[in-house]
C-alpha positions as a Markdown table, in Angstrom:
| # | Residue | x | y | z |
|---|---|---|---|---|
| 1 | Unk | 121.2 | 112.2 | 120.3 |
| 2 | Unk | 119.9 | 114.2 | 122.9 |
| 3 | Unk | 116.9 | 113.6 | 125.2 |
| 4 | Unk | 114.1 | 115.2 | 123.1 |
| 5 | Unk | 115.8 | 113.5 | 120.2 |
| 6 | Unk | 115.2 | 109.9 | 121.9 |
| 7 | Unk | 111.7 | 110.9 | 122.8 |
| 8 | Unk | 110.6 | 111.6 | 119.9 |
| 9 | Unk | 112.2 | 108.5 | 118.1 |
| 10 | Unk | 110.0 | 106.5 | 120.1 |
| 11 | Unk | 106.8 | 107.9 | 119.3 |
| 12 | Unk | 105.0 | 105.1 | 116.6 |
| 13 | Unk | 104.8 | 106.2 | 113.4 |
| 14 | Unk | 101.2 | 105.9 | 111.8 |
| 15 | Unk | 101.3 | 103.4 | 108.9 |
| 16 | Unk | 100.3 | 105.8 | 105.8 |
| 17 | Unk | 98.5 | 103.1 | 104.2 |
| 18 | Unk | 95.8 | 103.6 | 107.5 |
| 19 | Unk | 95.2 | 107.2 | 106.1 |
| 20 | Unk | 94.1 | 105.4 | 102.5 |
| 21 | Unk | 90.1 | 104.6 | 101.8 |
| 22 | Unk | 89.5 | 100.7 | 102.1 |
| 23 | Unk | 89.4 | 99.5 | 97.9 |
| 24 | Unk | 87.8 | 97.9 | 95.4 |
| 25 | Unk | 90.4 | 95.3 | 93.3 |
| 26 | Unk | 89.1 | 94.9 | 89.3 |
| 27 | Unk | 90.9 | 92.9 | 87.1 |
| 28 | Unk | 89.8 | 93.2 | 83.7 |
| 29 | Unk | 89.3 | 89.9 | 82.0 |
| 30 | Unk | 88.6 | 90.9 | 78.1 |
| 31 | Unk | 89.5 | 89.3 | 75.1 |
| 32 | Unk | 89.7 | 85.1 | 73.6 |
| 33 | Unk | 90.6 | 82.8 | 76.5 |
| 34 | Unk | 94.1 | 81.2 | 75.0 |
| 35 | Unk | 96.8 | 79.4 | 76.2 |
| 36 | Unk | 99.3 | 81.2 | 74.1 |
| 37 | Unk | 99.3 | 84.8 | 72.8 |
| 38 | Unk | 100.1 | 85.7 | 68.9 |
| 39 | Unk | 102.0 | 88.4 | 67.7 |
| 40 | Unk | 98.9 | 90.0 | 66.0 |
| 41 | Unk | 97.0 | 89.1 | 69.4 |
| 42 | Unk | 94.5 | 91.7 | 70.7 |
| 43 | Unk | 94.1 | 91.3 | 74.4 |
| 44 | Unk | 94.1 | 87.4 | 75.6 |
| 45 | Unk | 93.3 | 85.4 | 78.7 |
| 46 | Unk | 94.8 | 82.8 | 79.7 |
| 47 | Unk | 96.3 | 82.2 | 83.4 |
| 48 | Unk | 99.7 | 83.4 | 82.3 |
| 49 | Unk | 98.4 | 86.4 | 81.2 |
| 50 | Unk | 96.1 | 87.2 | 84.1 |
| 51 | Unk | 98.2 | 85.6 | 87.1 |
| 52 | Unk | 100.2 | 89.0 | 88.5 |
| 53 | Unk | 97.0 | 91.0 | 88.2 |
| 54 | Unk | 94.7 | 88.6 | 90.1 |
| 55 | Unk | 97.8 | 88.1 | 92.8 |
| 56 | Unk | 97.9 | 92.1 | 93.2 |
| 57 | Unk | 94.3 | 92.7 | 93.7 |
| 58 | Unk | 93.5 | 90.1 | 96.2 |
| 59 | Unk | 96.9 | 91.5 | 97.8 |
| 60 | Unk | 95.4 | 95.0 | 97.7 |
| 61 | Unk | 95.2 | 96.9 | 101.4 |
| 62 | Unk | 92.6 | 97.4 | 102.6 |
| 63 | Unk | 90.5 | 95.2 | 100.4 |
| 64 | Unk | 86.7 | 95.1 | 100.7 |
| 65 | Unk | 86.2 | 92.9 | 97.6 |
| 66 | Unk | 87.5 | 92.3 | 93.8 |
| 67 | Unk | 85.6 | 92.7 | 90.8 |
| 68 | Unk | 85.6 | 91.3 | 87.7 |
| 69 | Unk | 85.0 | 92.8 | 84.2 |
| 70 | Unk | 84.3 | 90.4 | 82.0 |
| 71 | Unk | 83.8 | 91.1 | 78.1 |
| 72 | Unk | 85.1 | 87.1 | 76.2 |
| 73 | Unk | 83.2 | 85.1 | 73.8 |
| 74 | Unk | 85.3 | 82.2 | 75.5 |
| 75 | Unk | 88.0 | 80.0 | 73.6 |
| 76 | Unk | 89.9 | 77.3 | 75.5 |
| 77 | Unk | 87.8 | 75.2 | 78.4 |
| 78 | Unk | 91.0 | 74.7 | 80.6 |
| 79 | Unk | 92.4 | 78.1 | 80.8 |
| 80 | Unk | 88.7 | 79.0 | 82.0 |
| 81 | Unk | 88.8 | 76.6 | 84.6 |
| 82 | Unk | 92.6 | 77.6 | 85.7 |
| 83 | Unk | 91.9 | 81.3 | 85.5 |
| 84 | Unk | 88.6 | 80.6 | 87.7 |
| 85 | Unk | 90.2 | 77.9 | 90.4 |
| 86 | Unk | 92.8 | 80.8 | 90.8 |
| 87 | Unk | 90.1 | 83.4 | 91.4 |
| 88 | Unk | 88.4 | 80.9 | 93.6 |
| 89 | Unk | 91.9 | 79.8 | 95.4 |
| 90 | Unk | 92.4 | 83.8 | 96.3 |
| 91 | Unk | 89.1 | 84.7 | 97.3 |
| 92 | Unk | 88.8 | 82.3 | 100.1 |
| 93 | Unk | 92.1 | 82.8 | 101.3 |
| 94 | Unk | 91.6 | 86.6 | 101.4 |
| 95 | Unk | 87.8 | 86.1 | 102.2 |
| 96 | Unk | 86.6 | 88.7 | 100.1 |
| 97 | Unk | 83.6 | 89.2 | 97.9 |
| 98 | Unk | 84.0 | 88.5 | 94.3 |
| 99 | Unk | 81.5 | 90.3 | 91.6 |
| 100 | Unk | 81.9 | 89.8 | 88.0 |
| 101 | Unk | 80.6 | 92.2 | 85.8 |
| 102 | Unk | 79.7 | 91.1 | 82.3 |
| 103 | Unk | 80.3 | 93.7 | 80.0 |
| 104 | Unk | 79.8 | 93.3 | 76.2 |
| 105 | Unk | 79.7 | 89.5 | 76.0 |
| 106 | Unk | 80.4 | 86.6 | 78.9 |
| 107 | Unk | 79.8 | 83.8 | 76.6 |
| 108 | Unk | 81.0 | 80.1 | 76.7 |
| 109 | Unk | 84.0 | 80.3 | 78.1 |
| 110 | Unk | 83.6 | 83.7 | 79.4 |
| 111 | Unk | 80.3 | 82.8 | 80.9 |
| 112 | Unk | 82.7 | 80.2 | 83.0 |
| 113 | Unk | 84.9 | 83.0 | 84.5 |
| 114 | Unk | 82.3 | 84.7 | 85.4 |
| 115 | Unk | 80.7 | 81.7 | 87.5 |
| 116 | Unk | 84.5 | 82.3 | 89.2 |
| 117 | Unk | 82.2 | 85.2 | 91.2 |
| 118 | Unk | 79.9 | 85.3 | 94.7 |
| 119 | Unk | 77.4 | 87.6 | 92.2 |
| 120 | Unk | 77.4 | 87.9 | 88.8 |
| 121 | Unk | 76.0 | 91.3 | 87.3 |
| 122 | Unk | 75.3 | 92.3 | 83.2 |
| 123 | Unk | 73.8 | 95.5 | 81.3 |
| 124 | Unk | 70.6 | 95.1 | 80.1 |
| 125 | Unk | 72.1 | 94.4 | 76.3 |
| 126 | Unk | 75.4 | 92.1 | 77.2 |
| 127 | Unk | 75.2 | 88.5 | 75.7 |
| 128 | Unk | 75.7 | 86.3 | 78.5 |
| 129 | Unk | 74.8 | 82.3 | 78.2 |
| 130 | Unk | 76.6 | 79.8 | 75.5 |
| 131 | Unk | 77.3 | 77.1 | 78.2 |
| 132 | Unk | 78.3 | 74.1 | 75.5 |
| 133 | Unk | 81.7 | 73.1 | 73.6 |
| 134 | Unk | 82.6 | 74.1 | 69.9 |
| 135 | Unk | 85.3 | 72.7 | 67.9 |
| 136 | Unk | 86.7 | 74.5 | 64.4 |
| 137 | Unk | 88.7 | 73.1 | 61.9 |
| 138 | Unk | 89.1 | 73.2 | 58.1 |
| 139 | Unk | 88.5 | 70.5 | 55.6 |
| 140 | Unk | 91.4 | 70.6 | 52.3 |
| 141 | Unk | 91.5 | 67.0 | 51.4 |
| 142 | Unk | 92.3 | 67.0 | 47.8 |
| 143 | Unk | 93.4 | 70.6 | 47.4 |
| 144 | Unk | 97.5 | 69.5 | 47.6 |
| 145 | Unk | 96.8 | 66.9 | 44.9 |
| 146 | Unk | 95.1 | 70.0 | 43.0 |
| 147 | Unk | 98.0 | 71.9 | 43.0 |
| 148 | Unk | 100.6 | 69.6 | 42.8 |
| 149 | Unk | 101.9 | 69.2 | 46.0 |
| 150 | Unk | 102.0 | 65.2 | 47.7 |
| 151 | Unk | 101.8 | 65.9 | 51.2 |
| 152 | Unk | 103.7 | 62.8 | 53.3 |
| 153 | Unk | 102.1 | 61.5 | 57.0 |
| 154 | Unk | 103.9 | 59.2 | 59.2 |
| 155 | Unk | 102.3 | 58.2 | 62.3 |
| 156 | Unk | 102.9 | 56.0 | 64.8 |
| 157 | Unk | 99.8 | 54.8 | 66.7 |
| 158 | Unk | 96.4 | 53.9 | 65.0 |
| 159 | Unk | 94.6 | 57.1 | 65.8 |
| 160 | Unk | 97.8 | 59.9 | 66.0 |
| 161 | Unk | 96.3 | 61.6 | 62.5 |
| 162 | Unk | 92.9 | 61.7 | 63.9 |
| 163 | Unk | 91.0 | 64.8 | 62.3 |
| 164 | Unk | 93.8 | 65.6 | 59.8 |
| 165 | Unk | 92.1 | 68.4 | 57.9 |
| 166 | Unk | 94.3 | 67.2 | 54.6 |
| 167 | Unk | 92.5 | 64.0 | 54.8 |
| 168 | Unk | 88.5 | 62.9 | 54.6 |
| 169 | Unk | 87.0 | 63.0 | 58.1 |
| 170 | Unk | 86.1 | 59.4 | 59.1 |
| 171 | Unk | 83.1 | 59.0 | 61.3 |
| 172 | Unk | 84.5 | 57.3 | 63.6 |
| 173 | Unk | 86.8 | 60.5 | 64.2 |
| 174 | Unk | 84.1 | 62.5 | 64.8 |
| 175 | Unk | 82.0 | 60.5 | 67.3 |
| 176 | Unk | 85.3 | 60.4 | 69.2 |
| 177 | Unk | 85.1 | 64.1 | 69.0 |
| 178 | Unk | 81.2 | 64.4 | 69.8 |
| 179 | Unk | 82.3 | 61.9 | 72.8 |
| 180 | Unk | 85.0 | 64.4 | 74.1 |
| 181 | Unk | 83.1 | 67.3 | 73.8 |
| 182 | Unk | 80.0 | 65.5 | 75.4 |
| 183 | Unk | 82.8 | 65.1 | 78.7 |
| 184 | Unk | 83.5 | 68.9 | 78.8 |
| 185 | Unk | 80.1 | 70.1 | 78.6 |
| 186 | Unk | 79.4 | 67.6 | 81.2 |
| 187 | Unk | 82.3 | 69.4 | 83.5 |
| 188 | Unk | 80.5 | 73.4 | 82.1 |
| 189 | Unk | 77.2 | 72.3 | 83.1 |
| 190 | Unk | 78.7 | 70.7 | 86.2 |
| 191 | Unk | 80.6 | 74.0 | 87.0 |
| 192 | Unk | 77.7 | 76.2 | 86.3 |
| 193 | Unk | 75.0 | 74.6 | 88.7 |
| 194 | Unk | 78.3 | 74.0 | 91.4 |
| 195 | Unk | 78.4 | 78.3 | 91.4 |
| 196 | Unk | 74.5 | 79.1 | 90.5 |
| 197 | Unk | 72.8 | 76.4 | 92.7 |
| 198 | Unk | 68.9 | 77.5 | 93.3 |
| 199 | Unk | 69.8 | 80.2 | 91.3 |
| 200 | Unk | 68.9 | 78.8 | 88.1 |
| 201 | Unk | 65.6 | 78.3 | 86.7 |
| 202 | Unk | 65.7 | 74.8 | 85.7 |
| 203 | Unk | 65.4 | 75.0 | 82.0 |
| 204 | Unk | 67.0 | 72.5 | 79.7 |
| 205 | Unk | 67.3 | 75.0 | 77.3 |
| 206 | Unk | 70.3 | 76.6 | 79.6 |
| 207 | Unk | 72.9 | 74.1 | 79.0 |
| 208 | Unk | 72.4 | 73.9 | 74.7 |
| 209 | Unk | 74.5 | 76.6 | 73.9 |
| 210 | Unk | 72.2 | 79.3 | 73.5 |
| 211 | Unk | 72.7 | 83.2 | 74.3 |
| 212 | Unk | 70.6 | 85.8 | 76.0 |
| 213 | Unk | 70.7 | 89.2 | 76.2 |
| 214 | Unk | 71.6 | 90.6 | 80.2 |
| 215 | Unk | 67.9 | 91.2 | 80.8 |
| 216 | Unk | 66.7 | 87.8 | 79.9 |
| 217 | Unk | 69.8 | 86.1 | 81.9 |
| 218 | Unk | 68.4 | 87.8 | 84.6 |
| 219 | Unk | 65.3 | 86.0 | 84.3 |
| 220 | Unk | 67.1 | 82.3 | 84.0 |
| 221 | Unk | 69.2 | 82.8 | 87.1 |
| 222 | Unk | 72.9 | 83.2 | 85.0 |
| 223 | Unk | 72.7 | 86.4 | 86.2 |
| 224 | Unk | 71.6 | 87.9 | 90.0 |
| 225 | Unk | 70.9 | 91.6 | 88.9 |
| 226 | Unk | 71.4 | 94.3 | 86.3 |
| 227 | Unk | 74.0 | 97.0 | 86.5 |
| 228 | Unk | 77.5 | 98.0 | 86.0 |
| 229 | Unk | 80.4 | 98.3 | 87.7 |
| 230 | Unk | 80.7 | 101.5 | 88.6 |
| 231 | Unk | 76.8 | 101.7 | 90.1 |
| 232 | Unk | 76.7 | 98.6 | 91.8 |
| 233 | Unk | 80.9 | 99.2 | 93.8 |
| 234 | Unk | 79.4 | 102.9 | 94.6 |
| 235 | Unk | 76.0 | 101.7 | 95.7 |
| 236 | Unk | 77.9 | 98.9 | 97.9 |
| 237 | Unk | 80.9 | 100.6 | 98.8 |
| 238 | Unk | 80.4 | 104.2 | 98.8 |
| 239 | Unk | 83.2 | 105.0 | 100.5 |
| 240 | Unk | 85.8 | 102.8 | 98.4 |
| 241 | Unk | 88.2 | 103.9 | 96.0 |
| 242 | Unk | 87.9 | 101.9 | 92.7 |
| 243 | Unk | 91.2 | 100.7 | 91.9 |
| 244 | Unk | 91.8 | 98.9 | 88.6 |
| 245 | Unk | 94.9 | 96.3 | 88.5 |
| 246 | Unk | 96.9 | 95.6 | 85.3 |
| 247 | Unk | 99.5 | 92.8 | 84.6 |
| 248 | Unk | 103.1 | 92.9 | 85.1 |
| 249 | Unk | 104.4 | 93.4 | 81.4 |
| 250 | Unk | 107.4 | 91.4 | 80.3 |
| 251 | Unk | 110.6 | 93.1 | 80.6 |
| 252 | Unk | 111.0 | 93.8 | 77.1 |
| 253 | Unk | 107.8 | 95.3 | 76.4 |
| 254 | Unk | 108.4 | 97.4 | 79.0 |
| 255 | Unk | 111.3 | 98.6 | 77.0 |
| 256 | Unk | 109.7 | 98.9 | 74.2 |
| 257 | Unk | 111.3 | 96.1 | 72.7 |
| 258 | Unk | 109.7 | 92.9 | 71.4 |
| 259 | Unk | 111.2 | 89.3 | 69.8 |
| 260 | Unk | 111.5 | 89.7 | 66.1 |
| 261 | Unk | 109.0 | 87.6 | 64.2 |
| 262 | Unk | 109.5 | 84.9 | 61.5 |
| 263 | Unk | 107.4 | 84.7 | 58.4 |
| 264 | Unk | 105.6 | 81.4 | 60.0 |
| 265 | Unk | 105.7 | 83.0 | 63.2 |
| 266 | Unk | 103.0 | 85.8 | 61.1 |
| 267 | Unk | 101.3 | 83.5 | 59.1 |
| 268 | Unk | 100.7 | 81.5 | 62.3 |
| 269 | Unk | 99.4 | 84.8 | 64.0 |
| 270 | Unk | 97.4 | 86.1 | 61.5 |
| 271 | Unk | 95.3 | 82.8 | 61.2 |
| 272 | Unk | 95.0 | 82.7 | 65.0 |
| 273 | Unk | 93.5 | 86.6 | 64.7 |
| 274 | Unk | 91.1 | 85.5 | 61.9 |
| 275 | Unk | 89.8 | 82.5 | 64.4 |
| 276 | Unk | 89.4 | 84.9 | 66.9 |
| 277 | Unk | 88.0 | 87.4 | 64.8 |
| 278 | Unk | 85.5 | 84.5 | 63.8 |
| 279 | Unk | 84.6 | 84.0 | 67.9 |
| 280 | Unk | 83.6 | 88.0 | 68.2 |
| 281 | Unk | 81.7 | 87.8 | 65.5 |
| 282 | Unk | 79.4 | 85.0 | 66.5 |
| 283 | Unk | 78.1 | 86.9 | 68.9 |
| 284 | Unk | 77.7 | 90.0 | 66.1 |
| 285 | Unk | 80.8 | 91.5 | 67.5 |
């Protein structure tokens, strides 16, 4: 190596990621909040599901905050609060903003991911609100006897058959279930006033499971200000680059492969798409 050679290995290079515009992180947060995906599943959330994309945009450089676009009529209340500690967890270690942006419907438990934000924006017509707890089930006692069938239950402890659909609901089964839905609403409400504070009006009528449309929320204190994403990150941030972040597919749907699927495996899956076909359409979806 000669001299000019030495010379001009020692001259720093620039880090190219200097020459990029600071960014704005979104993570898109649509679909029934699950713990398990279906092979007839449209989009889910669950912290599975959502983990690499939250990791990547709070790891993004030059990060000057993360948004969240929201669009769930909620599902299952401990993926909402795993999914939302996580957001939490990431935003104070990388000490960045956090705006959630409700899009069609934040409801229920998509009203709790979106309490996961500093700010909390909507459009005039989202349905934003339904802070209570909802159980389904189904009620066939009798039908197997109908059709011929004797159905056989062996349990071991005095309340392991609790709710059974195939057999008449006992009252005392569903006060137990009133009673553990009475403790996570407790935890929602508790949740929503931790993440609101002042913000909120006061009414009772915010915690009984009702639904308002963005401008109304507005009004209650569930939301801070109208808007959507792309208005609000340019008015902020004009000179950020909107970046959205996806999850890390599995291996074999990146091939283009996928497990084969039994006949329960379908029947399994296309009940699970009815329920949460039934959860869009509460909300007129």
């Amino acid at each position: 190596m000669n001299v000019a050679d030495r010379l001009v290995s020692r001259i720093p290079v620039l880090d190219k990621r200097m020459d990029r515009p600071p960014t704005v992180a979104v993570v898109k947060l649509h679909g029934v909040i699950t713990p398990m995906a279906t092979p007839l599943s449209r989009a889910v959330i669950n912290l599975a599901a959502v983990e690499s994309a939250l990791t990547r945009a709070f790891d993004t450089d030059r990060l000057l905050a993360v948004a969240l676009s929201v669009n769930s009529p909620g599902g299952a209340a401990t993926q909402s609060a795993l999914v939302s500690d996580r957001i939490r967890g990431l935003a104070a270690s990388r000490k960045v903003p956090v705006l959630a942006f409700c899009e069609d419907i934040a409801a229920s438990g998509g009203y709790w991911l979106a309490c996961a934000a500093d700010e909390i924006f909507a459009h005039p017509t989202s349905i934003v609100g339904s802070i209570g707890v909802v159980s389904r089930s189904f009620g066939v006692s009798g039908l197997l006897e109908r059709i011929g069938v004797e159905r056989r239950l062996y349990t071991a402890g005095e309340h392991k058959a609790r709710l059974d659909p195939f057999l008449p609901a006992k009252d005392e089964d569903i006060q137990w279930l009133r009673d553990l839905q009475a403790q996570l609403h407790t935890q929602f409400v508790a949740w929503v006033k931790e993440r609101r504070g002042d913000k909120l009006d006061g009414s009772a009528e915010l915690f009984d499971g009702e639904v308002w449309t963005g401008t109304k929320a507005v009004e209650l204190g569930l939301v801070d200000s109208l808007g959507t994403l792309r208005e609000i990150v340019n008015d902020r941030y004009p000179d950020a680059e909107i970046n959205t972040v996806e999850p890390r597919k599995p291996l074999l749907a990146r091939l283009g492969l996928a497990p084969a699927a039994s006949r329960g495996d379908l029947l399994s899956a296309a009940i699970d798409t009815l329920e949460h076909r039934a959860l869009w359409s509460r909300f007129g979806l």
